[in-house]
N, C-alpha and C positions, 0 to 999 in steps of 0.2 A: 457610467453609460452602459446600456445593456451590449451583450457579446452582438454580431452579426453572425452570420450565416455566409459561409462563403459557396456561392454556386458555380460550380467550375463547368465553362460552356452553358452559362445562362443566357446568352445571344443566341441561342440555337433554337427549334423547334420546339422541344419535351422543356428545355432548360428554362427559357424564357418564361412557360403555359406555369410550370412550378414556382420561379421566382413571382409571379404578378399572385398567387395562391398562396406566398407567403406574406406578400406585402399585405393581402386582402384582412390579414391572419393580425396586421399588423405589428411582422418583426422586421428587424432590419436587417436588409440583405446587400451583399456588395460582388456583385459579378466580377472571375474571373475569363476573361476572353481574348482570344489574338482575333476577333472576326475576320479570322480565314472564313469559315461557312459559315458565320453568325451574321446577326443583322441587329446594328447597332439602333435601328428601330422600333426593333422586339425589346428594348430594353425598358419602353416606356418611360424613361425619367432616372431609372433604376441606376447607382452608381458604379462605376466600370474601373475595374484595374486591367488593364488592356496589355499581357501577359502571354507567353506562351508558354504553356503547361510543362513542356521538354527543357524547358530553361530552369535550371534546379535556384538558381540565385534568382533569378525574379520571383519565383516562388515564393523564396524561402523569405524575401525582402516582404512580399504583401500577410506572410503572416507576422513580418515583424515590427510592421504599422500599423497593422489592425487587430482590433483585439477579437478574433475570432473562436465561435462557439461553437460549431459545428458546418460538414463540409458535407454537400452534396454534387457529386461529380458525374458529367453529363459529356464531357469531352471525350470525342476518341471517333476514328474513322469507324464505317459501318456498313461500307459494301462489300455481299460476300465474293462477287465473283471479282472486283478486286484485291480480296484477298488473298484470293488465289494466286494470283500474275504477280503481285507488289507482296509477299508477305511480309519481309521486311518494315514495310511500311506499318505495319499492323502491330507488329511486335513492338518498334521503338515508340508508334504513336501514345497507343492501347495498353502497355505494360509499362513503358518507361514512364509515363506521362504520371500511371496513378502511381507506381512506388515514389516518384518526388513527391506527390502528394503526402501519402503516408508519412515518408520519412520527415517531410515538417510539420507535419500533425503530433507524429510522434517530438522532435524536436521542440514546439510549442506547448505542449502539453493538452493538446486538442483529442477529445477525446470520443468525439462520436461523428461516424463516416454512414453516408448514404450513398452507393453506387446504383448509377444503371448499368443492369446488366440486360441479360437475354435469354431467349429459349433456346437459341444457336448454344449453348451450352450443352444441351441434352441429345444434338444429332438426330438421326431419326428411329426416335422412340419406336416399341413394337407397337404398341395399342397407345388407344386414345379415350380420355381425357390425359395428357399430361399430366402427372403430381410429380412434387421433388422430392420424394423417395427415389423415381428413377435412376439409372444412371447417368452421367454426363460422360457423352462421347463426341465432342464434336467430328463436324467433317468438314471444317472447314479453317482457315486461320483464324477469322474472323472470330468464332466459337472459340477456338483455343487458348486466343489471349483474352477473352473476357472469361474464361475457366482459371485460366491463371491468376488472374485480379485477385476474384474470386480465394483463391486458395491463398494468396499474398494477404487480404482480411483477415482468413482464417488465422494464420501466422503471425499478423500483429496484434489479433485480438488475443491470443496463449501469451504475446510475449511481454506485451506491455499494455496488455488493459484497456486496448481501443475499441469500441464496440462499433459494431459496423452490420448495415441490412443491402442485403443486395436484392434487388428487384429485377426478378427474370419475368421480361413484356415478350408481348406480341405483337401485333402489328399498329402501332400507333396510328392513328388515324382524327381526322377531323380538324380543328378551330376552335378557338376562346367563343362561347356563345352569345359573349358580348360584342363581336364583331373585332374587340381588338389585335387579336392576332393570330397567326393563320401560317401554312407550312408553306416554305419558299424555299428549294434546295436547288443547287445547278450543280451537273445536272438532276435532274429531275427523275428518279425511278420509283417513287411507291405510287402503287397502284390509283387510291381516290384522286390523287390530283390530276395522277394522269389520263384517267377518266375524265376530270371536269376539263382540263384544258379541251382533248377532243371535242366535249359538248361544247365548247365556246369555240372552237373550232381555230384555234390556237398552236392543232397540231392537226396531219390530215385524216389521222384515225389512231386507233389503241392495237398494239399487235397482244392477241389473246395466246401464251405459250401455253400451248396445248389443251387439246379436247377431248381427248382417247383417254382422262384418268379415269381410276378405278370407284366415281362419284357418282351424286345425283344427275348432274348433266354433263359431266366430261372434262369440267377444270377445276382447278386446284379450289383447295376448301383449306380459307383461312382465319383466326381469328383476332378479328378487330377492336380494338377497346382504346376509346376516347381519350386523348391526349390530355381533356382534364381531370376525369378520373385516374389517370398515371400521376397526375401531377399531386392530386388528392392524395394518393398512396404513399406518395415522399414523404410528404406535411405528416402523414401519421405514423410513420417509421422513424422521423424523427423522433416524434412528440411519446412516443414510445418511448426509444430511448430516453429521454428526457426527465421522463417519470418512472425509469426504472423496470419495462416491464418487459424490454429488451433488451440483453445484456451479449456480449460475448458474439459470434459472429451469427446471425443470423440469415435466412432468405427466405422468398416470396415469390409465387408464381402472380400475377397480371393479365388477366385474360377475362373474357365477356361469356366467356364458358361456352360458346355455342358457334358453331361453324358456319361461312357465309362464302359460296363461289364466287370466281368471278366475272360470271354470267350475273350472277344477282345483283354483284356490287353496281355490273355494268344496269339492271334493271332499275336498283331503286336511284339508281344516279339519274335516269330517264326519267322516273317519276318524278322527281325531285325538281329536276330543274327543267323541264317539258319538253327536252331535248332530246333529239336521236344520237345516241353515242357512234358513230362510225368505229367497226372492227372489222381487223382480219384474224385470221385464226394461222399461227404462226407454230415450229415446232418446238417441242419440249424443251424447258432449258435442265443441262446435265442437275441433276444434284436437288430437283424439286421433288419433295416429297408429295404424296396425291392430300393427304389432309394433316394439317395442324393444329390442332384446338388442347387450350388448356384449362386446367382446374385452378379454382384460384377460393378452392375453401380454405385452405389453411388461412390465407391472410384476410379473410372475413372472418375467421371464429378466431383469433388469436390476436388483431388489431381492428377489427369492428367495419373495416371497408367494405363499401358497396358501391358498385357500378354503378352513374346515374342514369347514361347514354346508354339503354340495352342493344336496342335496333336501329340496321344500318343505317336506314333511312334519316333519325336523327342527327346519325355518323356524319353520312353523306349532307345532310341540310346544313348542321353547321359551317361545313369546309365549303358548301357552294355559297353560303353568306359572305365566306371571307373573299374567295376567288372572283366571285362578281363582283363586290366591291373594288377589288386589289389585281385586275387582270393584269397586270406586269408584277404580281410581288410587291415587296419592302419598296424595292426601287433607291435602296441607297447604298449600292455595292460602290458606287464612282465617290462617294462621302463618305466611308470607314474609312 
């Protein structure tokens, strides 16, 4: 019987969009999840060891009944100004969570790891485009234990042979274009959804932190890159590994390469769905940088990826297919 794929936090947003991208692929995959924030709906059909990741003995139990082939891991908290207040929480989620991984990867003899990682690794860079040459400084916890992960990779791949690709994203964004599935988190803070709830009027308006940046029109400039294309990037980071063409600990920048305000986002979400976005313009939050945008040639000339989703509008179209459809979400947090 061929190996599985174990996707850790495959009930999740990015996890799930990749799991249904691998089934498409036709491998077999088997979710690990405690659907604290997952949605056992996102799973489409997809089999569940229903697991928390901090638990080292249920871990170690699901690789010792499956015969797994490689591990892409997508669990771990991810707000930054929660990590601030709760670091704690970020350290035992975010670090402890992936060295039990590791350590029964190592233990099984599993040999190739796929992390989501992040741009919060790099702090805030002097110039812009991003590449990962720069240095990684984060400023935040948040950054700091997915830099650690990171460096934990590096350390099992010197030590025992585990090859491993980290994929530093940016701002994820959008919906399965097949209407299947779409972003549902509570609460609720990246920006398109909360844009679209506003148009549906769901919420009584979007508070815009700040106008006074150093930009085109005064707010933050960020960059957005479709949750299928992320998920595309996995599939080929494996399938690298796989074929040998990545070895040893590697990473990957994820980005649409091109910066998008969020006045714009707020525009094409208007055009998009024929609706006035209700704003206020609210003040700065501590610790936002005025733009983010990253480079993501390395992992088009070195694993052959391309963005399919360039423009927000696309972005924005997909996530209002799902949101209109799905005006409450999954809708099965009272069934997990």
């Amino acid at each position: 019987m061929a190996e599985m794929i174990l996707v850790v936090g495959g009930a999740g947003y990015i996890g799930s969009h990749t799991v249904l991208a691998l089934r498409e692929r036709g491998r077999r995959v088997l979710v690990l999840d405690d659907l604290s924030e997952g949605h056992r709906a996102a799973l489409l059909g997809a089999p569940l060891a229903r697991a928390d990741v901090l638990d080292l003995e249920q871990v170690r139990s699901v690789f010792q009944w499956h015969r797994i082939g490689a591990v892409m891991h997508f669990a771990a908290r991810c707000y930054v100004g929660e990590s601030v207040t709760h670091p704690g929480r970020y350290y035992r989620a975010n670090v402890l969570g992936t060295l039990n991984l590791l350590e029964c990867m190592r233990e099984a003899g599993v040999k190739r790891f796929v992390f989501s990682s992040t741009c919060a690794t790099y702090g805030e860079p002097e110039s812009m485009p991003i590449v990962e040459t720069m240095p990684q400084r984060p400023v935040n916890p948040y950054g700091e234990t997915k830099l650690v992960c990171e460096r934990m990779m590096r350390d099992f791949a010197r030590a025992h042979g585990l090859d491993s690709v980290a994929l530093r994203y940016f701002n994820a964004a959008g919906a399965d274009p097949g209407g299947r599935l779409g972003e549902d988190h509570e609460p609720e803070t990246h920006l398109i959804p909360l844009v679209l709830q506003a148009a549906q009027g769901r919420r009584p308006h979007l508070t815009v932190f700040g106008n006074d940046y150093p930009t085109r029109d005064g707010t933050c400039i960020r960059d957005y890159i479709h949750v299928t294309d992320l998920a595309e990037a996995h599939v080929l980071a494996l399938e690298a590994m796989e074929q040998g063409r990545a070895g040893g600990f590697q990473f990957f920048n994820l980005g649409n390469q091109s910066g998008t305000s969020v006045l714009e986002v707020i525009h094409a979400a208007e055009k998009v769905t024929g609706r006035k976005v209700p704003y206020v313009v609210g003040a700065r939050r501590a610790g936002d940088p005025p733009v983010l945008v990253g480079s993501s040639a390395k992992i088009q000339e070195q694993l052959g990826w391309r963005p399919r989703f360039g423009s927000i509008e696309e972005i924005v179209g997909t996530a209002w297919r799902w949101h209109a459809a799905h005006p409450g979400g999954y809708q099965d947090r009272q069934t997990s």
